[in-house]
C-alpha positions as a Markdown table, in Angstrom:
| # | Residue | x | y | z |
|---|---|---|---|---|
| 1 | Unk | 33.5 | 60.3 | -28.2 |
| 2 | Unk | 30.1 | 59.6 | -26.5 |
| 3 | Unk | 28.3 | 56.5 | -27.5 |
| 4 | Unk | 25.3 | 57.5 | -29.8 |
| 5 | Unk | 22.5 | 56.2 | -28.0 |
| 6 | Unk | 19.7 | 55.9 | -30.1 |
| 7 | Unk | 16.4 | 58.0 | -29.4 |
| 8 | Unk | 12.8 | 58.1 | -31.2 |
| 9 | Unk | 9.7 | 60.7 | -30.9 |
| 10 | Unk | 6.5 | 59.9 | -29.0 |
| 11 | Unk | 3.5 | 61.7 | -29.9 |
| 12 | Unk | 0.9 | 62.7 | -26.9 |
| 13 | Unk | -1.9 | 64.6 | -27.2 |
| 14 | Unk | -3.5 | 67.1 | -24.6 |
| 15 | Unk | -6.6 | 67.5 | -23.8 |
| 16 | Unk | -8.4 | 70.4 | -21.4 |
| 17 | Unk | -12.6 | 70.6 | -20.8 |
| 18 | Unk | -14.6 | 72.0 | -18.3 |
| 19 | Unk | -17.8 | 70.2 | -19.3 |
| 20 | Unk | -20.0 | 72.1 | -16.8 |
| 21 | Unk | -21.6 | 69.3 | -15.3 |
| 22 | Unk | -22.6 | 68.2 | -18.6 |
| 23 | Unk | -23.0 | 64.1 | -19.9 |
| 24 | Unk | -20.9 | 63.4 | -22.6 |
| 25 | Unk | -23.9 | 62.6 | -25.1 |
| 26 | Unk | -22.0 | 63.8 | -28.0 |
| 27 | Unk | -19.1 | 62.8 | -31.0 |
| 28 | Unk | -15.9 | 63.2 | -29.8 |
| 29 | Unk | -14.4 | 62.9 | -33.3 |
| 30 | Unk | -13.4 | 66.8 | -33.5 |
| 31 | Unk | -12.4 | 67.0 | -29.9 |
| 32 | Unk | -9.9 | 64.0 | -29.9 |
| 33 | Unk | -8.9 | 64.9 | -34.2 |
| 34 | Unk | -9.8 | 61.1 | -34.4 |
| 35 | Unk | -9.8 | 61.7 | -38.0 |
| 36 | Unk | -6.1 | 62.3 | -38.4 |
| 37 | Unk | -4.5 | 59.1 | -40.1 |
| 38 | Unk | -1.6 | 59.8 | -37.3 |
| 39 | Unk | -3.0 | 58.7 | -34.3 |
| 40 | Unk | -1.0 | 59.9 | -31.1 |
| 41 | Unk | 1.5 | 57.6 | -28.6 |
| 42 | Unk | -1.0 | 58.6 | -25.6 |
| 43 | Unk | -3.9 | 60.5 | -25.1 |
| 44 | Unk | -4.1 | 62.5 | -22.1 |
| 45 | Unk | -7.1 | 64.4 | -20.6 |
| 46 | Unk | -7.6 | 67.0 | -18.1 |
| 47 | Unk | -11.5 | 67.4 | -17.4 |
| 48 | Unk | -12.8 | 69.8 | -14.7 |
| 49 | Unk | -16.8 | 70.4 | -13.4 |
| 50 | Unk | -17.7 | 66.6 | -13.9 |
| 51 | Unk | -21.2 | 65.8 | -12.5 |
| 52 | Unk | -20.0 | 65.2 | -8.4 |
| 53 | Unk | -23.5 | 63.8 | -8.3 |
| 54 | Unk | -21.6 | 60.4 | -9.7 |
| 55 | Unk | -18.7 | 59.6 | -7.2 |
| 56 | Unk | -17.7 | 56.3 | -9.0 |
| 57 | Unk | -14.5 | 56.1 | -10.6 |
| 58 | Unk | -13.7 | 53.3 | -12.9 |
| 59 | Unk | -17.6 | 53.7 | -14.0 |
| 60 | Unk | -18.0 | 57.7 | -14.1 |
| 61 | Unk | -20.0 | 58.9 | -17.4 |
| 62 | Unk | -17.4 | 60.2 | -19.3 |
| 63 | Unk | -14.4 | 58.1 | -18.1 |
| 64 | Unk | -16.6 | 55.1 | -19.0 |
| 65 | Unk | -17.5 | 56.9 | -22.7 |
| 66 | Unk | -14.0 | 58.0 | -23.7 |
| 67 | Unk | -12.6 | 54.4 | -22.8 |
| 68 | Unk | -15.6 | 53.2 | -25.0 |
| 69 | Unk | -14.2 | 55.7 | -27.8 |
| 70 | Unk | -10.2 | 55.1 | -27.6 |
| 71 | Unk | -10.5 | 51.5 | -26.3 |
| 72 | Unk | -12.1 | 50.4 | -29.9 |
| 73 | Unk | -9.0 | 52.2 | -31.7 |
| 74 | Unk | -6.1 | 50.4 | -29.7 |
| 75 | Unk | -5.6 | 51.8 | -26.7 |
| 76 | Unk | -5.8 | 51.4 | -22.9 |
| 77 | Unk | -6.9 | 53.2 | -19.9 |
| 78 | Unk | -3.5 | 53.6 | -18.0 |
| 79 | Unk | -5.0 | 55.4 | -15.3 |
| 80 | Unk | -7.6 | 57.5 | -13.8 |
| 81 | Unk | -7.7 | 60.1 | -10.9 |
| 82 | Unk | -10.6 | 61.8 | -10.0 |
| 83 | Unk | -11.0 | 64.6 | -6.9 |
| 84 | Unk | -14.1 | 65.8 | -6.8 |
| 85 | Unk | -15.4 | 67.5 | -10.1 |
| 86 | Unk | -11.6 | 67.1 | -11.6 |
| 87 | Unk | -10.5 | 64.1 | -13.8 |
| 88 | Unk | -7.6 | 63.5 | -15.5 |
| 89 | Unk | -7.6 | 60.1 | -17.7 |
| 90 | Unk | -4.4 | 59.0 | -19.3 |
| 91 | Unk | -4.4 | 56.4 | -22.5 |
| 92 | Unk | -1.6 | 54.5 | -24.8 |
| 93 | Unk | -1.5 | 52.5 | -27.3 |
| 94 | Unk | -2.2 | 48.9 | -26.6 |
| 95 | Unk | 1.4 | 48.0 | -28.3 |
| 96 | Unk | 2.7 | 50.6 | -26.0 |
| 97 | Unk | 2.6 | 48.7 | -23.1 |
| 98 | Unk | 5.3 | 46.4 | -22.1 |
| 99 | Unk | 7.4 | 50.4 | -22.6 |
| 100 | Unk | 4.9 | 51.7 | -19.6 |
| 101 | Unk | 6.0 | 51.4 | -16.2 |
| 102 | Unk | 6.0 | 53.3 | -12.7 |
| 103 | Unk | 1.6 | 54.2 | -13.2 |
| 104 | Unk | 1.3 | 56.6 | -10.1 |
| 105 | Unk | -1.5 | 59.2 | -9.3 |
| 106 | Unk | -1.7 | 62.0 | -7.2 |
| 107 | Unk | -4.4 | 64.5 | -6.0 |
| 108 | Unk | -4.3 | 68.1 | -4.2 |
| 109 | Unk | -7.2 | 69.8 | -2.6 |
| 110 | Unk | -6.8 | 73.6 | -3.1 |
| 111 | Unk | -11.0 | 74.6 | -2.2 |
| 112 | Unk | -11.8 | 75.9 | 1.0 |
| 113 | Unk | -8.3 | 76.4 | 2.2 |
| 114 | Unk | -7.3 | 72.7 | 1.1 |
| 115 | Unk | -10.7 | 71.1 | 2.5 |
| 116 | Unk | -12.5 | 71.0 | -0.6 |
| 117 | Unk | -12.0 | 69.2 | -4.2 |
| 118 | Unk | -13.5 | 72.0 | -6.1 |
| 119 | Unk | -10.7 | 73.0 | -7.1 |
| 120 | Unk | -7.2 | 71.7 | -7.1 |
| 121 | Unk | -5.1 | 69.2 | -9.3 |
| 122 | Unk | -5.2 | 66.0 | -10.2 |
| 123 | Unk | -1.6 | 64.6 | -11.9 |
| 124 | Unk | -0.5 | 61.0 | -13.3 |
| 125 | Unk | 2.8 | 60.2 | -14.1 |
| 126 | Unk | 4.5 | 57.5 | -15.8 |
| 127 | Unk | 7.8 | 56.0 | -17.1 |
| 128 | Unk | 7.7 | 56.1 | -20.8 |
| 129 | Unk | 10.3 | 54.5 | -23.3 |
| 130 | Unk | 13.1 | 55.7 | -19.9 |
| 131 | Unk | 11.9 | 59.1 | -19.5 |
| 132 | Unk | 9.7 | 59.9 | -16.9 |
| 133 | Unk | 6.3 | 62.3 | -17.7 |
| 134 | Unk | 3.9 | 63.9 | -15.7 |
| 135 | Unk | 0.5 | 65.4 | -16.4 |
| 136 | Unk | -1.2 | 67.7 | -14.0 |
| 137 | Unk | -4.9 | 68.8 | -14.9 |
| 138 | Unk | -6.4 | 71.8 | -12.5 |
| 139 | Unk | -9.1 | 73.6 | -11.3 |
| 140 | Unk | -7.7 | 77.2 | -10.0 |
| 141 | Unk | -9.7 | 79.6 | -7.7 |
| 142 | Unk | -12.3 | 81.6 | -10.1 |
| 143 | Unk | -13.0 | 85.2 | -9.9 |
| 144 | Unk | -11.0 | 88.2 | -12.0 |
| 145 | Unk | -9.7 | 89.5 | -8.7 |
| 146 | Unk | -8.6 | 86.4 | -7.3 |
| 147 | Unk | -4.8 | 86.3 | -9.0 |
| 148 | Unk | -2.8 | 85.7 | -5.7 |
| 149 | Unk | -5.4 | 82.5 | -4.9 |
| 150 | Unk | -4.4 | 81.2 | -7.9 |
| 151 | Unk | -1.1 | 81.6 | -7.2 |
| 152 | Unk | -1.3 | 80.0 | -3.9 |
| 153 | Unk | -3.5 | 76.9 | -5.7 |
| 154 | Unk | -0.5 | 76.6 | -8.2 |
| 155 | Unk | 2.1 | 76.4 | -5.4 |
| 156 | Unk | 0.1 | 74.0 | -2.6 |
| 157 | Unk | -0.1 | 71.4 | -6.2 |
| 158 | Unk | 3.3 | 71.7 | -6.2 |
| 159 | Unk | 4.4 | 71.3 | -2.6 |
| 160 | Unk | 1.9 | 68.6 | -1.8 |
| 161 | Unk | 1.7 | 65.9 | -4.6 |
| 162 | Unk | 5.0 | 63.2 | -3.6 |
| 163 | Unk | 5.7 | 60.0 | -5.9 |
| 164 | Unk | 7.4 | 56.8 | -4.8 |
| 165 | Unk | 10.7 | 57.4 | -7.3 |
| 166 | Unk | 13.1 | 59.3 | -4.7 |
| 167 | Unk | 14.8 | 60.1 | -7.6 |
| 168 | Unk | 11.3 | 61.8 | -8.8 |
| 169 | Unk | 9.3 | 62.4 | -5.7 |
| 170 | Unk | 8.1 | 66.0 | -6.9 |
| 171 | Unk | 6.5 | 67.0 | -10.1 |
| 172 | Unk | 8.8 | 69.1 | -11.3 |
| 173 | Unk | 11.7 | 66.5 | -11.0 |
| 174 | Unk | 10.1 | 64.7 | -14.3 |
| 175 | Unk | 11.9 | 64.7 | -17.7 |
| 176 | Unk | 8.6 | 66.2 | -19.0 |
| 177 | Unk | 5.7 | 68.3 | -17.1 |
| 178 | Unk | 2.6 | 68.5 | -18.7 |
| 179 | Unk | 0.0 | 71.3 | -16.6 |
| 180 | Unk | -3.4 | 72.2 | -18.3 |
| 181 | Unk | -6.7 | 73.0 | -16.9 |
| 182 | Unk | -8.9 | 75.5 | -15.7 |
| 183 | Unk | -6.4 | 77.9 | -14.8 |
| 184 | Unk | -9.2 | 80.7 | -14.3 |
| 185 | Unk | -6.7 | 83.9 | -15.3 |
| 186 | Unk | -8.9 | 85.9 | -16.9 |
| 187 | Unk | -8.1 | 90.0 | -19.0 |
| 188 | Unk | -7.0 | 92.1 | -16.7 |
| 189 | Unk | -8.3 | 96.2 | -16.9 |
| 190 | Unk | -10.8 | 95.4 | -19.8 |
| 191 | Unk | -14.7 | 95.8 | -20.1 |
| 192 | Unk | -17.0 | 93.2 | -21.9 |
| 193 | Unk | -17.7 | 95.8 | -24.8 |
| 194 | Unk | -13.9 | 96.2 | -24.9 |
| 195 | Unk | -12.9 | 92.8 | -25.4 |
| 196 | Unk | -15.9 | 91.6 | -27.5 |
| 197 | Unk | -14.7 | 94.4 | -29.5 |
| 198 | Unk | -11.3 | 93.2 | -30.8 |
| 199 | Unk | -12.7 | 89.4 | -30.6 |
| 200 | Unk | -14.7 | 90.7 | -33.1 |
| 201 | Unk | -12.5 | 92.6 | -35.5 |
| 202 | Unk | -9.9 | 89.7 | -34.9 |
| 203 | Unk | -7.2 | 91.6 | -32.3 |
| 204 | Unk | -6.2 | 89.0 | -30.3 |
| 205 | Unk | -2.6 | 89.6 | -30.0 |
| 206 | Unk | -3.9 | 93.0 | -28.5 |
| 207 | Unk | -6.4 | 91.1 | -26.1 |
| 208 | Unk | -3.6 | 88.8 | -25.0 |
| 209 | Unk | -1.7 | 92.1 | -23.6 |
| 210 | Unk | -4.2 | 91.7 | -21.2 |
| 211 | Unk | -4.1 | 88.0 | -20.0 |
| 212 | Unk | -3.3 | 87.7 | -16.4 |
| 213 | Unk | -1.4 | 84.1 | -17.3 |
| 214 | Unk | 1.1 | 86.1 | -19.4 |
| 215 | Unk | 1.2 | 88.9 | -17.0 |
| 216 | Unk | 2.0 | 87.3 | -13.8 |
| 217 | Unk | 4.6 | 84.7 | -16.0 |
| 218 | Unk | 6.6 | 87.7 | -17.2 |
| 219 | Unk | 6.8 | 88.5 | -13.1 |
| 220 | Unk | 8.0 | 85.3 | -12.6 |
| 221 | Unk | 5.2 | 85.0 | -9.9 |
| 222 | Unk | 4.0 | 81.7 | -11.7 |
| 223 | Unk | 4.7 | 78.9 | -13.9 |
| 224 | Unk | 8.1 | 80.3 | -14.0 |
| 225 | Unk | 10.1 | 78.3 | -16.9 |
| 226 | Unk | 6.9 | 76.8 | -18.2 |
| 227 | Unk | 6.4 | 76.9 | -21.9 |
| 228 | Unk | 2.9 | 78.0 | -23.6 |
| 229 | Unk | 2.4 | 77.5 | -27.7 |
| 230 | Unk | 1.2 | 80.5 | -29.3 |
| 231 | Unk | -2.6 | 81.6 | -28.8 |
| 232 | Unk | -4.3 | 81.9 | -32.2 |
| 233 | Unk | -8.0 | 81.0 | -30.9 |
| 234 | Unk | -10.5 | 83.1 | -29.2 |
| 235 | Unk | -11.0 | 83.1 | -25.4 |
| 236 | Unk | -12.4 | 79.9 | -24.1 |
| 237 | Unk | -14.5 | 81.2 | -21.5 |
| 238 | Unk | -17.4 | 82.3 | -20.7 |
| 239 | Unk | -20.2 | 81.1 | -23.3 |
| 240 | Unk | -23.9 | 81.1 | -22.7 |
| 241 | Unk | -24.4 | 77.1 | -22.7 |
| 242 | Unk | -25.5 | 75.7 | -26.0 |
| 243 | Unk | -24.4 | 78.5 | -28.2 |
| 244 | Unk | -20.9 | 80.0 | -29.6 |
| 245 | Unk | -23.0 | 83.3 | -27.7 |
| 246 | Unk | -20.2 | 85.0 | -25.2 |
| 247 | Unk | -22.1 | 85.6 | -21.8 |
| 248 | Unk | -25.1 | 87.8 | -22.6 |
| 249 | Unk | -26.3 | 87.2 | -18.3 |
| 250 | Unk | -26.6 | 90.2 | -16.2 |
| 251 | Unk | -23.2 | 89.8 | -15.2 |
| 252 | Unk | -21.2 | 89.9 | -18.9 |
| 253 | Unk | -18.1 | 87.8 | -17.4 |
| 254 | Unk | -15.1 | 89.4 | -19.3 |
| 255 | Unk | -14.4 | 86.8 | -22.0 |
| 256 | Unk | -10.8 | 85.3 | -21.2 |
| 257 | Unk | -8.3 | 81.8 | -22.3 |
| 258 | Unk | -9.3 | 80.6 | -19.0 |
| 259 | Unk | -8.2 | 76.9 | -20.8 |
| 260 | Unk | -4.8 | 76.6 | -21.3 |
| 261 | Unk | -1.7 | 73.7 | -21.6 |
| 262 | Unk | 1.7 | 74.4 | -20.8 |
| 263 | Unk | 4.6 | 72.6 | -20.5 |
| 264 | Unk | 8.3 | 72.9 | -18.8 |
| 265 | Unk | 11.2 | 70.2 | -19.4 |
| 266 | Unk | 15.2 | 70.8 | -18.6 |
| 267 | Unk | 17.8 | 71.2 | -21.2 |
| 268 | Unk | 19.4 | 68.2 | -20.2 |
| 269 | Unk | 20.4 | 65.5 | -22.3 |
| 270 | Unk | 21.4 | 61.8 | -21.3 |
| 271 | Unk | 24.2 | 61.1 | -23.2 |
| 272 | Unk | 23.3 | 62.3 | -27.2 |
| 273 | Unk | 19.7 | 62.3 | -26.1 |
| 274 | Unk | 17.8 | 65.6 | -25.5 |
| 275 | Unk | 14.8 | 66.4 | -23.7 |
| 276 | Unk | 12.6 | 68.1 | -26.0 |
| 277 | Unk | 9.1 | 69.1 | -26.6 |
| 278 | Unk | 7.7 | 70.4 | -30.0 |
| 279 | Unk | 4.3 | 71.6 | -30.1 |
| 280 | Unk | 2.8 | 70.3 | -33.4 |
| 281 | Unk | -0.9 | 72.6 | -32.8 |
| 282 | Unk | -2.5 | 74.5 | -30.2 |
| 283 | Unk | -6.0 | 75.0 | -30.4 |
| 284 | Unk | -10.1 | 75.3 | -29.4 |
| 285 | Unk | -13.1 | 73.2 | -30.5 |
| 286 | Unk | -15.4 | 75.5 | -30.7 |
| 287 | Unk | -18.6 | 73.3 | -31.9 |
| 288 | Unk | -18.9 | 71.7 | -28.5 |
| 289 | Unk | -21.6 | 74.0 | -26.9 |
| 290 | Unk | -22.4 | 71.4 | -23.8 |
| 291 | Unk | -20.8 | 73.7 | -21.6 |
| 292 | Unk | -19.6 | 78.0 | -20.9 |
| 293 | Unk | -16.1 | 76.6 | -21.9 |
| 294 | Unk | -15.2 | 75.4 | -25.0 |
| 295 | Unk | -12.3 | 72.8 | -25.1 |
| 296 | Unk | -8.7 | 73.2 | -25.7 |
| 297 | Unk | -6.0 | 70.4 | -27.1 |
| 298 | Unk | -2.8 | 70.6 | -28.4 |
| 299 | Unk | -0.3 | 68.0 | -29.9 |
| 300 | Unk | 3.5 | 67.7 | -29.1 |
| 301 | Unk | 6.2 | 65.4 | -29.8 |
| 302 | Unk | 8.5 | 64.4 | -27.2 |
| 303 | Unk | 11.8 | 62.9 | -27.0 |
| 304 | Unk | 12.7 | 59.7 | -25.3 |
| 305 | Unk | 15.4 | 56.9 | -25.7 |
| 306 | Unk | 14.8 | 54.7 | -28.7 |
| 307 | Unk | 15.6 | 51.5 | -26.4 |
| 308 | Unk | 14.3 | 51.7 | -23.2 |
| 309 | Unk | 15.8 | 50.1 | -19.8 |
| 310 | Unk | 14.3 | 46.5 | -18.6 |
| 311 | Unk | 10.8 | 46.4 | -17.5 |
| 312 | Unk | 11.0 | 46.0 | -13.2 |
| 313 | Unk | 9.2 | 42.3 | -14.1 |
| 314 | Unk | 10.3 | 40.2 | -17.5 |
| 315 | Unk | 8.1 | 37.1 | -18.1 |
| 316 | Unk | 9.3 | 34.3 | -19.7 |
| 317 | Unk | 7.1 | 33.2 | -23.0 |
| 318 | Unk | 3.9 | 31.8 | -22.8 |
| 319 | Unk | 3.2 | 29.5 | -25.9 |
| 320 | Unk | -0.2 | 28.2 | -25.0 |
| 321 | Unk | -2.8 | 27.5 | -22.1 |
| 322 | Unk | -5.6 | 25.6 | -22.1 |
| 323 | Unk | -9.5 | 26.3 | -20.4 |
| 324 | Unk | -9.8 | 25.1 | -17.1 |
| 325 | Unk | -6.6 | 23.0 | -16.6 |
| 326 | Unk | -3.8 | 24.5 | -14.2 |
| 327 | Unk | -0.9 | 26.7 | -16.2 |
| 328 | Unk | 2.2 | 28.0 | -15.4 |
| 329 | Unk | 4.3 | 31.0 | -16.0 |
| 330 | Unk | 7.8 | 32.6 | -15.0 |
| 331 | Unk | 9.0 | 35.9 | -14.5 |
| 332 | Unk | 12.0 | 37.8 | -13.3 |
| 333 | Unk | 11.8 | 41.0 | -10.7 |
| 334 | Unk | 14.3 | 43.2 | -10.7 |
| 335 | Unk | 12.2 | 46.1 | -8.0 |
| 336 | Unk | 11.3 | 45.3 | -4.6 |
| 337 | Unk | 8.0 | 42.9 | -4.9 |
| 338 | Unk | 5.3 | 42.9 | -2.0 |
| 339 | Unk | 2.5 | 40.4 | -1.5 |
| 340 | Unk | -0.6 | 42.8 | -2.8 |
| 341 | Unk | 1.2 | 42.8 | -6.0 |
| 342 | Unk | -0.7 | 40.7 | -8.5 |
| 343 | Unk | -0.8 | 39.3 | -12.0 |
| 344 | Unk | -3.8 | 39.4 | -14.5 |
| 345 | Unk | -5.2 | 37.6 | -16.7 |
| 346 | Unk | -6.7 | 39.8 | -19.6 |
| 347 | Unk | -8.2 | 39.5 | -22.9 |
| 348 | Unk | -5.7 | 40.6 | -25.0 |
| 349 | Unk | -7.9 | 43.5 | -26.6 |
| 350 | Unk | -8.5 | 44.5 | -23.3 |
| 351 | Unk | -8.9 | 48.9 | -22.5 |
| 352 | Unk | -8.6 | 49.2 | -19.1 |
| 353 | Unk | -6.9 | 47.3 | -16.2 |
| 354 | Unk | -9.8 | 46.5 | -14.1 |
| 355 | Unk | -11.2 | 44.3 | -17.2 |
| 356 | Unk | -9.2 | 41.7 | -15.2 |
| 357 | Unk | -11.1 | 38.2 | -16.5 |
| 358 | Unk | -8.9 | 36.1 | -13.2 |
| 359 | Unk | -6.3 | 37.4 | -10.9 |
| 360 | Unk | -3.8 | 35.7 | -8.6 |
| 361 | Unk | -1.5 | 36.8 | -6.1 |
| 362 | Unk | 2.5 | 37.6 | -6.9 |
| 363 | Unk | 4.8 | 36.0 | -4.9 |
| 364 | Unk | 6.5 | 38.8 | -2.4 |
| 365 | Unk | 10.1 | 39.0 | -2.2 |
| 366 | Unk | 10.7 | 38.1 | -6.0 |
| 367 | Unk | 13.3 | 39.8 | -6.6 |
| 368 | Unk | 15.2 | 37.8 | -4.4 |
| 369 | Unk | 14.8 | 34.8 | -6.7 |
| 370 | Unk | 17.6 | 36.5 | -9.1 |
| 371 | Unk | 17.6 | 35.8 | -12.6 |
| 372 | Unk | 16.6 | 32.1 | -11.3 |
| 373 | Unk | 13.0 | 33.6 | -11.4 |
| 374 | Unk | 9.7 | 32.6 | -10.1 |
| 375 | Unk | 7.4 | 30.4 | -10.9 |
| 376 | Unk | 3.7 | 30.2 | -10.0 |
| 377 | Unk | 0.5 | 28.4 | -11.3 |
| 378 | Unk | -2.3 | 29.8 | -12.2 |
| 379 | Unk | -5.1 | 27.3 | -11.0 |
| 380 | Unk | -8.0 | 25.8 | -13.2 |
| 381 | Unk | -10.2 | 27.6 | -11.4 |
| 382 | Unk | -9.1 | 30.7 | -12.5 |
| 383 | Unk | -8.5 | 29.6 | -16.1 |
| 384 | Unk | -12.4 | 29.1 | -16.8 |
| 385 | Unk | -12.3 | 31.7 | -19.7 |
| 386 | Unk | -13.5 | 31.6 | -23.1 |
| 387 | Unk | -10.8 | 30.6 | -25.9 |
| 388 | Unk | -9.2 | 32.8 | -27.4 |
| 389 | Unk | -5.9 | 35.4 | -27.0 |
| 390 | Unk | -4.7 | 36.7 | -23.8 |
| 391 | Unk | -2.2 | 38.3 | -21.9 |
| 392 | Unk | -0.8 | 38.6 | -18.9 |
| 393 | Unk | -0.3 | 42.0 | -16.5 |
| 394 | Unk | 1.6 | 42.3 | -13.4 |
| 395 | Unk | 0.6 | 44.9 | -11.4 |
| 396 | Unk | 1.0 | 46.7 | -7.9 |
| 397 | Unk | -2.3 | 47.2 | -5.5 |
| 398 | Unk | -2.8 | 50.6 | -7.6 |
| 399 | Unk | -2.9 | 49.2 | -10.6 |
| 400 | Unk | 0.7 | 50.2 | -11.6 |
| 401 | Unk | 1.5 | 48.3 | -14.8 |
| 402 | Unk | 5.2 | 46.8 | -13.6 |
| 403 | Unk | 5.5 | 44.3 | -16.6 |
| 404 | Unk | 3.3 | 42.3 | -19.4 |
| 405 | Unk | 3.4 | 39.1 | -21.1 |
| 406 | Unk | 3.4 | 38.1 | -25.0 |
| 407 | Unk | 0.4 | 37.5 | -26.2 |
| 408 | Unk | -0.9 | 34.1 | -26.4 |
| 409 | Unk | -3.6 | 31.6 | -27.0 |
| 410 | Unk | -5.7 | 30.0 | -24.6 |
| 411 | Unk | -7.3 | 26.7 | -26.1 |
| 412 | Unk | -10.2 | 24.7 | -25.8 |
C-alpha cells in the first residue's frame, strides 16, 4: 500500500482589470473581497492598459498602491512583471514564505507581429508548498473579427515564454496554470440591440451561445483542456467610462466577457496526492466605473503536499544581532549558487523584496560546502539599522526568494 503522504489546500485568488489608463484613486475593498474574514494563501493580479506614460516598475501607480493595500494585511510582493501596458503582480502571505521558492518571470510580445507590448502576456511562476504554479495575465489582439489573431497571440505565449526548471521550462508543464486577461473574444453574429436585449431581461445563458471563447474551445482551436467556472455575470466589456452605461458611442461595441480566468491542471497525482482545483466564486465588480471594463476575480482552492521538500538554502538560527557590530550567519545550499546571488537584510514586516534595509554578497559555489555549510559576516557597516525584528532573504539577481531566516531581534 502507498505511503499516505499528507496534503493541505491553498487558497489563491485571481484577479483580471483592464483599468484603461486609469490611476488607482479608489477602495479596493470590493475588488480584492478584503472583507471576507478568510483571507486567501496568495493574491494574484492580471492588470492590462496601465498608464505606459510610467515605465517604472517597482514604483508604478498601481503596483506601488496595491503593495500599500495587501502589504498592511500580511503579505509580500513576490514578484512583478510588467510589458508595456500589462502587469501581473503576485502576493503571499508573509508566513508563507520560507514554503516559496523558484520566483521566475516571463514576458511575450504579441503587438505588431511580436514588436510591440500592447498586447501579449506577462506570467510568474513559483514553487509553492512542492507543486509548481503558473499565472499568465494577457492582452489579446482586439477587434470582433480578429479570432485567428487571437489565436495566434495565445499560441506565440505559449511557444515563447521558457523557465529555468528543465523539468518545467514551458507553461504548460506546471502542476497548476492559471491564464486570465483581456482575452478580447467578443459575441459572435449578434447586434448591440440584440444583446442589450437579453442582458436586459436576464438571458445570459442564451448570450453565452454566442461567445467566441466557448466557440472556438468546443473546436479545440484554443485553450484546449483549460477549465472556465460558470459565467453568471454580465459581459464585462465595453462601458462608457464612469457609468455601469454599455457603449452608447457612435460605434455601439457589441457588449461581450471580454475578462475572463481559466485554468488547466493534469489528473495526476504524486503518490495519494491529487492535483486539483476547485473554484470557490467567479465573478465581476461592477461598481468600479474607472475604466470600459469592469473587473473580474475568482477564488479557487488548490491542492499541494502538506510537507513540502527542503528549501534550495536552510539557514541555521539566528538568536540575536546587535546595531553596528559585525554578525554572523550559516546556511546550507543544496542548488547550484553563483556569485550575484545575495542575502538581505529586511525588516521583518517588510512587503516587497526591494525594501532591502543592507545586502551582502553570497558566497558562489555553496553548495559545494555540503551540509558543513557556509558561513559569512555581515559587516558593521551594514548592520547600522534601527532596533528592532528582522529577517534574513537569500535571493538570486532576480530577486528569486531561494530561502529565509527566523525571525530575530537586532539590539541596541
Amino acid at each position: 500500500m502507498a505511503k499516505k503522504l499528507p496534503c493541505k489546500q491553498m487558497r489563491l485568488y485571481l484577479c483580471t482589470w483592464n483599468v484603461g489608463g486609469s490611476k488607482p484613486d479608489l477602495d479596493f475593498t470590493d475588488v480584492l473581497d478584503l472583507q471576507n474574514s478568510k483571507h486567501p494563501d496568495l493574491y494574484c493580479i492580471g492588470l492590462q492598459e496601465i498608464d505606459v506614460q510610467d515605465l517604472s516598475l517597482e514604483e508604478h501607480p498601481w503596483s506601488k498602491a496595491l503593495t500599500a493595500c495587501l502589504g498592511s494585511r500580511g503579505y509580500v510582493r513576490l514578484k512583478v512583471r510588467r510589458m508595456r501596458g500589462v502587469m501581473t503582480i503576485v502576493f503571499a502571505k508573509r508566513t508563507l514564505l520560507p514554503y516559496i521558492t523558484s520566483i521566475e518571470a516571463e514576458a511575450t510580445k504579441t503587438g505588431f507581429g511580436g514588436w510591440w507590448g500592447n498586447k501579449g502576456g506577462a506570467s510568474v511562476r513559483l514553487d509553492l508548498f512542492g507543486m509548481n504554479l503558473i499565472i499568465v495575465n494577457c492582452h489579446l489582439a482586439a477587434h470582433r473579427e480578429k479570432i485567428q489573431e487571437r489565436i495566434i497571440d495565445f499560441d506565440s505565449i505559449l511557444d515563447n515564454q521558457k523557465f529555468k526548471d528543465e523539468d518545467v521550462d514551458n507553461i504548460l508543464d506546471h502542476d497548476y496554470v492559471f491564464w486570465m486577461g483581456d482575452l478580447n473574444f467578443r459575441l459572435e453574429d449578434l447586434t448591440y440591440e440584440e444583446a442589450i436585449r437579453h442582458i436586459e431581461k436576464g438571458n445570459l445563458t442564451k448570450l453565452l451561445t454566442y461567445d467566441q471563447l466557448k466557440q472556438c474551445k468546443e473546436e479545440g482551436l484554443i485553450y484546449e483542456d483549460f477549465q472556465e467556472g460558470r459565467i453568471t455575470f454580465p459581459p464585462t466589456y465595453k462601458f462608457d467610462k464612469g457609468t455601469d452605461t454599455y457603449d452608447t458611442s457612435k460605434k455601439k461595441r457589441v457588449p461581450a466577457w471580454c475578462d475572463r480566468i481559466l485554468w488547466h491542471s493534469y489528473h495526476e497525482s504524486y503518490g495519494t496526492v491529487s492535483l486539483d482545483v476547485k473554484q470557490l466564486d467567479y465573478r465581476s465588480h461592477p461598481k468600479y466605473r474607472i475604466s470600459d471594463h469592469k473587473p473580474v476575480t475568482s477564488q479557487v482552492d488548490i491542492q499541494v503536499f502538506g510537507k513540502p521538500p527542503p528549501s534550495p538554502v536552510k539557514f541555521h538560527m539566528i538568536l540575536k544581532w546587535y546595531m553596528s557590530q559585525a554578525s554572523t550567519l550559516t546556511y546550507t545550499m543544496k542548488a547550484k549558487s553563483f556569485s550575484t546571488d545575495w542575502i538581505g537584510l529586511y525588516k521583518a514586516d517588510f512587503r516587497s523584496f526591494n525594501e532591502y534595509v543592507s545586502y551582502i554578497y553570497a558566497e558562489g559555489g555553496a553548495e559545494e560546502h555540503g551540509d558543513r555549510g557556509v558561513m559569512m559576516e555581515f559587516p558593521a557597516s551594514q548592520v547600522r539599522v534601527a532596533a528592532g525584528h528582522y529577517v534574513l532573504c537569500y535571493l538570486t539577481k532576480n530577486y528569486s526568494l531561494q530561502g529565509i531566516t527566523n525571525e530575530f531581534m537586532i539590539c541596541p
